[in-house]
C-alpha positions, 0 to 999 in steps of 0.5 A: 503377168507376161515379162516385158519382152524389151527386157532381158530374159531371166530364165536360166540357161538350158543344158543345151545352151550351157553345152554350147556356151562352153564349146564356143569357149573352147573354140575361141581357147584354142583360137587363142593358142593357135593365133600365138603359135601361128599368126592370124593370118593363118588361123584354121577353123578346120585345125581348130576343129581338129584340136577340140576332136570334132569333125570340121562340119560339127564346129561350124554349128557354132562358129561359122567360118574363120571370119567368125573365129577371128570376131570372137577372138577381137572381142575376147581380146579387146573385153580382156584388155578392157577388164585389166585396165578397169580394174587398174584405174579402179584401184586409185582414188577417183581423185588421183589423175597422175596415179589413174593415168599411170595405172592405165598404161601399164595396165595397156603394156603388161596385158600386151607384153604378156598376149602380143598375138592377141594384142598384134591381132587388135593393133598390129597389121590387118588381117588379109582378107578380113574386115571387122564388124564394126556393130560387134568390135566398136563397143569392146574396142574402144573401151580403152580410149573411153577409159582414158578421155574419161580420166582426162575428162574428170581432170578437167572438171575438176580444174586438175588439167592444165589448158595447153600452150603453145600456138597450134589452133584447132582448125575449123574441120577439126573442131567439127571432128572434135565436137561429134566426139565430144558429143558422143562421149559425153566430154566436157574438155574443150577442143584443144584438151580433146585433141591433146587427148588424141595425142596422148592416146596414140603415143602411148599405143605407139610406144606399147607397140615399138616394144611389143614388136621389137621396132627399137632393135634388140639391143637399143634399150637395155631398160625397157620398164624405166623407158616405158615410165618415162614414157608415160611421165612425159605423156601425162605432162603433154595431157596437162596433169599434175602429179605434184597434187595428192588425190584431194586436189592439193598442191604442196606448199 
């Protein structure tokens, strides 16, 4: 019977195929090496080329040019990231909101902390001259924030997400915002949980990134993980959840 072309082919890899899945692996290693050393913004598919040992025209048969190198390096970066902090929130009950929320921004921190040229190359200044794909970055990243709505999202299925207070209304172009969002992520919060949500998302990214590229002076925190703990207990009280309840949904008497 002919396999179905709609679905993917099972047939295993060619030699060929294998030799240059690894090449490309090299290349974007070696990327990695050279964007901590140099910055992207002066990343060279030539000197890449030099450092694997071929000739330039031989590593554009399968990177095309520097613009390609950089995509390959945001998509390594952003899938890394992702796995990391998957598998952080994986490791907490499903019930276990305060725990999973906790888990996924030191999971953000660690990963930064340890690769700032990569995590500068995904949320620091823009490279000159060159503009994602988005057909090919949108997916990988967003993976984080799609982590982390989803969390919020569970809390508030679950009647563990507080509504908000205060008196900030969520305006009328904003709701129209928030519904297509809510739309294409699948979510169940309302308007106001959904923008608290976004609040909590940048807030966490902006305190990663103080720390990652010294914005806090040098001699500002001596304490940097207890700020950071800090952080992240005040920012999952603004997104409403409770850490006084255990995994099963109770309170303490």
């Amino acid at each position: 019977m002919p396999q179905n072309p709609s679905l993917p082919s099972t047939k295993p890899p060619t030699p060929r195929e294998r030799a240059r899945a690894r090449t490309i692996e090299d290349i974007v290693r070696l990327g990695r090496e050279h964007l901590a050393l140099h910055g992207a913004a002066a990343l060279s598919l030539r000197a890449v080329a030099r450092d694997l040992g071929v000739v330039s025209s031989a590593v554009y048969r399968y990177v095309e040019n520097r613009e390609e190198l950089l995509t390959l390096l945001l998509i390594d970066a952003y899938n890394e990231l992702g796995d990391e902090v998957d598998a952080a929130v994986a490791a907490l009950p499903e019930a276990d909101f305060s725990g999973r929320f906790n888990a996924l921004g030191s999971a953000v921190r660690r990963w930064a902390l340890r690769e700032p040229a990569r995590y500068g190359l995904l949320f620091g200044s823009p490279v000159p001259g060159y503009r994602a794909p988005a057909e090919r970055t949108t997916g990988p990243g967003t993976r984080v924030i799609y982590a982390l709505m989803a969390l919020l999202d569970g809390a508030y299925r679950a009647g563990r997400l507080a509504a908000p207070g205060g008196r900030a209304a969520v305006a009328v172009p904003l709701a129209a915002d928030l519904e297509r969002i809510r739309a294409g992520m699948g979510l169940a919060v309302p308007d106001g949980l959904l923008a608290r949500g976004a609040l909590v998302w940048t807030s966490l990214f902006g305190a990663i990134s103080f720390e990652v590229f010294g914005q806090y002076g040098a001699d500002t925190f001596a304490a940097p993980e207890e700020l950071f703990a800090h952080h992240l207990a005040a920012l999952a009280d603004l997104a409403g959840l409770d850490p006084s309840a255990d995994p099963a949904g109770r309170r303490p008497e």
